[in-house]
PASEBA-1860 file (N, C-alpha, C; in nm, 3 decimals):
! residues 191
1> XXXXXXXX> 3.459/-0.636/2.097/3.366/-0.704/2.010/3.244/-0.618/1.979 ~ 3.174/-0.559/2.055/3.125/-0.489/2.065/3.096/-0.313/1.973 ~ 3.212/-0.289/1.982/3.273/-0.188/1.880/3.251/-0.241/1.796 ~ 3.368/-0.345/1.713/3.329/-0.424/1.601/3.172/-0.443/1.497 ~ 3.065/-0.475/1.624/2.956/-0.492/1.552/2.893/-0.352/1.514 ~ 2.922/-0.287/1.544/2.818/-0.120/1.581/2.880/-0.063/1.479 ~ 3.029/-0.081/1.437/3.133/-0.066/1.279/3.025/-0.132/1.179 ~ 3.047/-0.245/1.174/3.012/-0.330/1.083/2.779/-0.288/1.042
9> XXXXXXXX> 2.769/-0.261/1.206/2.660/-0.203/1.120/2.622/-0.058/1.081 ~ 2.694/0.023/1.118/2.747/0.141/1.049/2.743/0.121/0.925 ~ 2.827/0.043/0.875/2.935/0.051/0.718/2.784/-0.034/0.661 ~ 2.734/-0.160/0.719/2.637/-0.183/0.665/2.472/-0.103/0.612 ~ 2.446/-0.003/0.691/2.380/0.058/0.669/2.425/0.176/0.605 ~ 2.554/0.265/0.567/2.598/0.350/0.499/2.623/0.244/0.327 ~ 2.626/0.132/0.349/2.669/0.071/0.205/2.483/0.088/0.154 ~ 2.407/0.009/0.223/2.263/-0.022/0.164/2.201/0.166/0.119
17> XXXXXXXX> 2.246/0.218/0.231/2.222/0.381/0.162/2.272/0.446/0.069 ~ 2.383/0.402/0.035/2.455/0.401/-0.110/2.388/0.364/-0.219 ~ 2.366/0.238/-0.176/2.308/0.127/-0.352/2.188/0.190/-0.381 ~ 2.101/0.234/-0.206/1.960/0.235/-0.239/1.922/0.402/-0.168 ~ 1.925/0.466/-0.269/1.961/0.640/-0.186/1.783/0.652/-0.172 ~ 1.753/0.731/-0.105/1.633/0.785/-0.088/1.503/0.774/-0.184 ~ 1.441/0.728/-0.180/1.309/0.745/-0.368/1.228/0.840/-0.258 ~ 1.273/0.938/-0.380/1.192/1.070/-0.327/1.048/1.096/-0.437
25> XXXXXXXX> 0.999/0.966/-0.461/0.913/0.999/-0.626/0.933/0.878/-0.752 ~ 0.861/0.823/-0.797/0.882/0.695/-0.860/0.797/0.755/-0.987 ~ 0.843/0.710/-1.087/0.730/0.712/-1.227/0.735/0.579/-1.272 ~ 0.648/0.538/-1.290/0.592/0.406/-1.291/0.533/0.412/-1.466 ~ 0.552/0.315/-1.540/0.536/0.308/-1.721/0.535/0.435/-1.780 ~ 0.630/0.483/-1.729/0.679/0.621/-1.796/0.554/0.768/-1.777 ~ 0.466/0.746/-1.736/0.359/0.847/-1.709/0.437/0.926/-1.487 ~ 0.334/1.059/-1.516/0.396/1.106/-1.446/0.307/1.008/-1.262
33> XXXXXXXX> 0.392/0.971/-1.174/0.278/0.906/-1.075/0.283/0.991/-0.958 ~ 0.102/0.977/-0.976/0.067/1.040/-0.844/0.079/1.206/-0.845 ~ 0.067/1.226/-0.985/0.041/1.389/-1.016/-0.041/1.475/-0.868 ~ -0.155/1.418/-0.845/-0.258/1.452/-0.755/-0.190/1.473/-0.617 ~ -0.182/1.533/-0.507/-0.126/1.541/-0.407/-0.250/1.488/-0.322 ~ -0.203/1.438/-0.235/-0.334/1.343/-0.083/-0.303/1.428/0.057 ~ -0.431/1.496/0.058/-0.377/1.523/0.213/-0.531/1.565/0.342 ~ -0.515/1.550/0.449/-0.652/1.529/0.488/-0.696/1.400/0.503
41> XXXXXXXX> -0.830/1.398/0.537/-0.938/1.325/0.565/-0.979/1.225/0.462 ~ -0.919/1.159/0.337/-0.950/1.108/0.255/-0.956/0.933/0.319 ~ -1.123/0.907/0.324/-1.153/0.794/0.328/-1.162/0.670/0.188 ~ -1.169/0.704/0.097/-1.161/0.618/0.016/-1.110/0.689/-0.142 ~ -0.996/0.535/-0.212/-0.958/0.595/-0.336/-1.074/0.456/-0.427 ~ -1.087/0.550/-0.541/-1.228/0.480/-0.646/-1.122/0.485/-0.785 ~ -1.123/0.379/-0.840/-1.099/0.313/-0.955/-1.218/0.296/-1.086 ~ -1.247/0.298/-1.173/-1.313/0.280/-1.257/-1.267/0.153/-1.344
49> XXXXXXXX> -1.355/0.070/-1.380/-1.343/-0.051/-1.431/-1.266/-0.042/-1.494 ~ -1.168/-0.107/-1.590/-1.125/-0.069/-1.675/-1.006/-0.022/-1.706 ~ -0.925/0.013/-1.529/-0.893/0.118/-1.592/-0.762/0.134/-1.506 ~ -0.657/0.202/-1.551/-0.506/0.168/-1.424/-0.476/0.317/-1.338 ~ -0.429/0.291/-1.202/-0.473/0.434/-1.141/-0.275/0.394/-1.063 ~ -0.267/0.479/-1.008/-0.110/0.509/-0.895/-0.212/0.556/-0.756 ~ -0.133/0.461/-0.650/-0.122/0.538/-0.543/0.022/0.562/-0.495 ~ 0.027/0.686/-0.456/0.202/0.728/-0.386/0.234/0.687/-0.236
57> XXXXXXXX> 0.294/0.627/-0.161/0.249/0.656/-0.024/0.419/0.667/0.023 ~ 0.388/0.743/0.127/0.532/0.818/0.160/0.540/0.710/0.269 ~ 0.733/0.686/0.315/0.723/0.578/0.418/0.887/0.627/0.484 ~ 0.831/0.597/0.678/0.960/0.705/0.709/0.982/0.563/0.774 ~ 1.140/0.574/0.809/1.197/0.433/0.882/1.293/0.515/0.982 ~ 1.284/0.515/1.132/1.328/0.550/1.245/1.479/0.455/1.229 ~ 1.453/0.300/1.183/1.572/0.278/1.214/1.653/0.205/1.057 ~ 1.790/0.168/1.066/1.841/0.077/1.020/1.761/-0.083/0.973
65> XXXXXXXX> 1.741/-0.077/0.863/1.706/-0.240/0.831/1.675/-0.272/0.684 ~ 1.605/-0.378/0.669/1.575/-0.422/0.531/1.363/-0.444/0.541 ~ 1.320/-0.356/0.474/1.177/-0.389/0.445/1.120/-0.442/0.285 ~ 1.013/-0.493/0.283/0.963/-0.574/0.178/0.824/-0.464/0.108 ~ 0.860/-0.357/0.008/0.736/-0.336/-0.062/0.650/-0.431/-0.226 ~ 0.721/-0.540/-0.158/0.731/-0.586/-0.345/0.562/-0.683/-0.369 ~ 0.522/-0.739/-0.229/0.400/-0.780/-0.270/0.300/-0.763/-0.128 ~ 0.235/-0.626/-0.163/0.157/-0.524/-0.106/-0.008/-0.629/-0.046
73> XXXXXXXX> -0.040/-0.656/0.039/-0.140/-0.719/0.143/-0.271/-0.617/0.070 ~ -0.314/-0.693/0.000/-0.520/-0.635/-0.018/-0.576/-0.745/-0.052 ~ -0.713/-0.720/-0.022/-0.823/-0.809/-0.057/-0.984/-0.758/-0.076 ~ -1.032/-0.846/-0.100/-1.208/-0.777/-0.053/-1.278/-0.760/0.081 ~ -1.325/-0.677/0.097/-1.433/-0.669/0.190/-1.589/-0.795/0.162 ~ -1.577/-0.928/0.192/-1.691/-0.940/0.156/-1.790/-1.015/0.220 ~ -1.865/-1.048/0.201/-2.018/-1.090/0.221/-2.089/-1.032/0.340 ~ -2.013/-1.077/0.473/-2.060/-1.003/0.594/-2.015/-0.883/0.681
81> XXXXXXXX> -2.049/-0.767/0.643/-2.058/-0.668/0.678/-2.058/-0.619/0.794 ~ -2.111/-0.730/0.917/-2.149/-0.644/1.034/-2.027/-0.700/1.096 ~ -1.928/-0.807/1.031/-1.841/-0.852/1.086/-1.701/-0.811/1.041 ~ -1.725/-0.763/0.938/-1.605/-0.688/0.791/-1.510/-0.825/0.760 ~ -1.539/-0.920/0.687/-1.441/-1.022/0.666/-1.319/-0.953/0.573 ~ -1.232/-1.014/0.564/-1.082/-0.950/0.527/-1.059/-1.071/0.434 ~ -1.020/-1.103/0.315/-0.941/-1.185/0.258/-0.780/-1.110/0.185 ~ -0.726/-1.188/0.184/-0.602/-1.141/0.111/-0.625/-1.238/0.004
89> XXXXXXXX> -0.579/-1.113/-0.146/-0.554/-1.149/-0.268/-0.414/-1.236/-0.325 ~ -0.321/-1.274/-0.187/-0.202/-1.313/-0.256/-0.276/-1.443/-0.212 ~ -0.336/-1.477/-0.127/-0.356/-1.629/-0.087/-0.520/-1.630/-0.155 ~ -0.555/-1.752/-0.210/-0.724/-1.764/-0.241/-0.762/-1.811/-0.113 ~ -0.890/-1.742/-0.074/-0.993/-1.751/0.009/-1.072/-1.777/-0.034 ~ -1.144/-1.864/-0.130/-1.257/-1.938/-0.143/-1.313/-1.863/-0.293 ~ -1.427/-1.890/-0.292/-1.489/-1.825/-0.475/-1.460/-1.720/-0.475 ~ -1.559/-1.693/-0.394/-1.582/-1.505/-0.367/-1.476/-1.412/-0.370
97> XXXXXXXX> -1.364/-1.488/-0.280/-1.254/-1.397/-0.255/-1.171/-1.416/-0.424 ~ -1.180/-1.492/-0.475/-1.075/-1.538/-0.610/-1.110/-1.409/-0.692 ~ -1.268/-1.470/-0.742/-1.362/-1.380/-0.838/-1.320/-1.252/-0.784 ~ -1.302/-1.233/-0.718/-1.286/-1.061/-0.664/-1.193/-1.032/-0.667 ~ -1.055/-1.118/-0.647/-0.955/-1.104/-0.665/-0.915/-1.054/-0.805 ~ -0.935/-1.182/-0.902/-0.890/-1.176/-1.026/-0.919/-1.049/-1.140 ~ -1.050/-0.965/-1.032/-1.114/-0.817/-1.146/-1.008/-0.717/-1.096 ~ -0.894/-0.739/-0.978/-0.803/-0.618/-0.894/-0.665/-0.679/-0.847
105> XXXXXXXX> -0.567/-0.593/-0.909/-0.432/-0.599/-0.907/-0.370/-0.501/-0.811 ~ -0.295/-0.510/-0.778/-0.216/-0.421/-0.700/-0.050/-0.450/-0.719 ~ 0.027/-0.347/-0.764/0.169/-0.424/-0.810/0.304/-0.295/-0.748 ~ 0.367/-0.302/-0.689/0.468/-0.175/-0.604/0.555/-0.176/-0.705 ~ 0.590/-0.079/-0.744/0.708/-0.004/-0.775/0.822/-0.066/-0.717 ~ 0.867/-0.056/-0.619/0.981/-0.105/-0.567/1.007/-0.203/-0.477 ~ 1.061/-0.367/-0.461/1.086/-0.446/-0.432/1.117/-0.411/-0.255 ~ 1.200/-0.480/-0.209/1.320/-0.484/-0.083/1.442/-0.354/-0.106
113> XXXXXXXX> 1.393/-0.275/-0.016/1.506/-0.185/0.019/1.573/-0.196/0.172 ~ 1.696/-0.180/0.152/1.807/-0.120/0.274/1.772/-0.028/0.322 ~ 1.718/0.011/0.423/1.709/0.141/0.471/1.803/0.214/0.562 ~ 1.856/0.327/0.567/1.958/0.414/0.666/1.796/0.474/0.779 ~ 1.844/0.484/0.944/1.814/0.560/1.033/1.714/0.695/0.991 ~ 1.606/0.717/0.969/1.583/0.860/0.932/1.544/0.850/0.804 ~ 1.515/0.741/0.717/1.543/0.780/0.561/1.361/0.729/0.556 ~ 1.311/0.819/0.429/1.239/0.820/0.362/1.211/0.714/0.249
121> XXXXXXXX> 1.114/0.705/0.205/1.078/0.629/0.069/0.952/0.696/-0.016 ~ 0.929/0.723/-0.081/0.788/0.710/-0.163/0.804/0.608/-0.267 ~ 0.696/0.520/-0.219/0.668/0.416/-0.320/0.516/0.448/-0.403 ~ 0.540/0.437/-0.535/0.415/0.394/-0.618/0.357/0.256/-0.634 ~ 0.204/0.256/-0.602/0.149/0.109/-0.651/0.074/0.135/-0.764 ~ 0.093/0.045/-0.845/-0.021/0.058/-0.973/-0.117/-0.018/-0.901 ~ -0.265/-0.006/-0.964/-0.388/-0.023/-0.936/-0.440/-0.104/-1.040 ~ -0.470/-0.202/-1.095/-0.543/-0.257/-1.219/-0.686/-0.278/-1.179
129> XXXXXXXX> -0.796/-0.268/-1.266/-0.898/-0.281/-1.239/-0.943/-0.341/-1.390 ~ -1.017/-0.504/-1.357/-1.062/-0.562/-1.472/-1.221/-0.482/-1.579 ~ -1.184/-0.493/-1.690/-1.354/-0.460/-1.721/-1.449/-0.395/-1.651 ~ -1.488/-0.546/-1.605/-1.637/-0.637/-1.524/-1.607/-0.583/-1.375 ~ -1.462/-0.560/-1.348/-1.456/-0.533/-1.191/-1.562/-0.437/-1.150 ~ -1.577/-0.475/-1.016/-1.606/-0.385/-0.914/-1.590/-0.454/-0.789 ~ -1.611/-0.373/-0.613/-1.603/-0.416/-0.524/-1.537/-0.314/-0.417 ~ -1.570/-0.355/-0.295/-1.442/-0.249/-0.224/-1.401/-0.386/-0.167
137> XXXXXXXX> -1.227/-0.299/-0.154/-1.112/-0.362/-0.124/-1.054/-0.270/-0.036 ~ -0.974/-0.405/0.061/-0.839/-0.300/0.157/-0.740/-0.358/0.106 ~ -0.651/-0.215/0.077/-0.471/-0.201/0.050/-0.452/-0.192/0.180 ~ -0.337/-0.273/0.239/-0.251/-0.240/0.359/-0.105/-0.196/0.248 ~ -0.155/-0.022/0.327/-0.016/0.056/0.267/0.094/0.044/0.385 ~ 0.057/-0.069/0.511/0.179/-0.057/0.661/0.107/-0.166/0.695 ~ 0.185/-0.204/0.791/0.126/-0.350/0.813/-0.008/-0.357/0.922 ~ -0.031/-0.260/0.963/-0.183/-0.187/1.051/-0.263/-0.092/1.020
145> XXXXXXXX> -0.234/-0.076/0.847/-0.279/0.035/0.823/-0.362/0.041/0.691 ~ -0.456/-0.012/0.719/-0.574/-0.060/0.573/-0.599/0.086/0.517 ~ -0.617/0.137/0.387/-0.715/0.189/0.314/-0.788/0.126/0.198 ~ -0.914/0.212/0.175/-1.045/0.155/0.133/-1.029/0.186/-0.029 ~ -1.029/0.093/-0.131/-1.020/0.109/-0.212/-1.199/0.088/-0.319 ~ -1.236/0.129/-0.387/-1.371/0.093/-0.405/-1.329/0.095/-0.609 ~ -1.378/-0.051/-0.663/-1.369/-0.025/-0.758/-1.530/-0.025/-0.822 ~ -1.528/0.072/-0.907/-1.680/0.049/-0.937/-1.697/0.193/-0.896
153> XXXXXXXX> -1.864/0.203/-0.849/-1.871/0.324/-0.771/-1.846/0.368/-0.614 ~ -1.842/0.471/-0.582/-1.785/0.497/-0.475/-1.945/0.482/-0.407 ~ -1.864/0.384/-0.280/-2.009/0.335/-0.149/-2.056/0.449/-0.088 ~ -2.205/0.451/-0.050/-2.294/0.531/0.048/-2.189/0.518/0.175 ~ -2.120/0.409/0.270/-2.074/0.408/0.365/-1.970/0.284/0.343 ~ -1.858/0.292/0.417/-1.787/0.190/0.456/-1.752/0.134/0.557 ~ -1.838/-0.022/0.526/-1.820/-0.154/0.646/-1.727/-0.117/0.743 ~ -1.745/-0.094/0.884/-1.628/-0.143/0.993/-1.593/-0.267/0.948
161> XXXXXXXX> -1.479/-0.243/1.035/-1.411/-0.310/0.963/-1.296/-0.399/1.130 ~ -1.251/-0.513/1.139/-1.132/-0.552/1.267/-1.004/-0.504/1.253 ~ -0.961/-0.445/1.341/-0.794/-0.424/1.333/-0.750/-0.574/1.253 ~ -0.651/-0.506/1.106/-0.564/-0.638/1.123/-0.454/-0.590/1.079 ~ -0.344/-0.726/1.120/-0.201/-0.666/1.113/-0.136/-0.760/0.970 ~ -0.060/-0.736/0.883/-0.041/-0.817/0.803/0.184/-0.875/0.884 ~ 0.193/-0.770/0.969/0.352/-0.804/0.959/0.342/-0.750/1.090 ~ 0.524/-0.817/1.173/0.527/-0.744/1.306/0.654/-0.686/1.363
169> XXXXXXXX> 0.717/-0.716/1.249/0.873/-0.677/1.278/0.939/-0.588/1.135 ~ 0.979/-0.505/1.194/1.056/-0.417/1.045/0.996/-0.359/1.001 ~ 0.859/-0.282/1.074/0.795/-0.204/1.015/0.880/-0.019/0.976 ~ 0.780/-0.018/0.907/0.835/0.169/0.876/0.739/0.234/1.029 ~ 0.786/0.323/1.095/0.761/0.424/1.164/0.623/0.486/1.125 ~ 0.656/0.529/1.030/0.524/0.592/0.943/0.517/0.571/0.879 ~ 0.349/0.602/0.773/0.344/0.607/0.619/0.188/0.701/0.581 ~ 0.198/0.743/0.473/0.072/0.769/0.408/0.053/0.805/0.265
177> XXXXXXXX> -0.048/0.826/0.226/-0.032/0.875/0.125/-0.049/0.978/0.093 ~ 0.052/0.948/-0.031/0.107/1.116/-0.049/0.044/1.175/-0.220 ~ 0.025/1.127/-0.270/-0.031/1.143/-0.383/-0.105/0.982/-0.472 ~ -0.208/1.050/-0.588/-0.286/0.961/-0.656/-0.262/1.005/-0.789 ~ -0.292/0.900/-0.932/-0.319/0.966/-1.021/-0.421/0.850/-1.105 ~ -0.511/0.938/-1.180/-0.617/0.822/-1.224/-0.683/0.740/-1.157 ~ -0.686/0.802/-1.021/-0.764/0.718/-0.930/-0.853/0.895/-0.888 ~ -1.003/0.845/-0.776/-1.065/0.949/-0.737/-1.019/0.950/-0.637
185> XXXXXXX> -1.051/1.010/-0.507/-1.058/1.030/-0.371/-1.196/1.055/-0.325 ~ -1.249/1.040/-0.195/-1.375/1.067/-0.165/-1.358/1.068/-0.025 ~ -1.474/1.147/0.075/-1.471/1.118/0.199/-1.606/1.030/0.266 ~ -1.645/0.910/0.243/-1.712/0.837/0.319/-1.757/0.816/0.461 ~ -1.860/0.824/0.499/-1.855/0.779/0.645/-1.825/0.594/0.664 ~ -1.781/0.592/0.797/-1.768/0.464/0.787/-1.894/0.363/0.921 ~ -1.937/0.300/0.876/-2.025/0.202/0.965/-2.150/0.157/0.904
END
């Protein structure tokens, strides 16, 4: 019986690596994404009102399974600072969090993939930024792994902030990012 299952998830994970081979690179509305390469110390990516940016982020999976990039965990940083409140944009958190919501989009490239043992991903997120927007925001590009998004101008410093986790099972091994385009980069201190 035993055999049996370790077959079956063999063939299952050689089929999902089939349908869904490696994304080594995504172009997202036909422009090239994430021209910019990311590497280093980069504390914060800056958006300009107005205006649509790519982040790339590379994602390694140690094992066999099925993960979810299709609706990406961000929100605002807001009101209290010495405490770093967190809202997420898929759920409303009250005015503040809506209004802040509704000036910043975040949308993945690629849905639910199969993953094989060892296999890679680079996913692209588009970035929307309203008009009137501004604000800093955290993207969780992993489910423990916030970066600082600032739309508007880029902050003197950025709020500490609490560990948070958005997921706890089926994570990727690793991730980061691997390239930007139409977005800035900057190195901020944080506190």
């Amino acid at each position: 019986m035993i055999l049996v299952d370790v077959v079956a998830i063999a063939l299952i994970g050689y089929y999902a690596w089939s349908i869904s081979p490696p994304n080594t690179g995504t172009t997202p509305s036909g422009q090239a994404a994430c021209a910019t390469p990311v590497k280093g110390n980069t504390d914060i990516f800056a958006l300009r009102p107005g205006s649509t940016g790519y982040i790339c982020v590379a994602y390694h999976f140690d094992s066999v399974g099925i993960w979810s990039f299709g609706a990406p965990g961000y929100g605002p940083l807001i009101s209290n600072e010495s405490v770093g409140t967190y809202s997420d944009c898929r759920v409303p958190y009250g005015t503040t969090a809506v209004a802040l919501c509704s000036s910043f989009k975040i949308v993945s490239s690629t849905g639910t993939v199969f993953h094989a043992a060892g296999q890679n991903f680079t996913v692209a997120y588009t970035l929307s930024a309203g008009e009137n927007g501004t604000g800093l925001f955290w993207f969780f590009i992993g489910p423990c792994d916030p970066v600082d998004v600032a739309v508007g101008a880029i902050p003197t410093h950025i709020p500490l902030r609490p560990l948070s986790c958005i997921a706890t099972t089926g994570n990727p091994s690793r991730e980061s990012v691997s390239g930007v385009s139409g977005i800035e980069t900057a190195t901020v201190p944080y506190g």
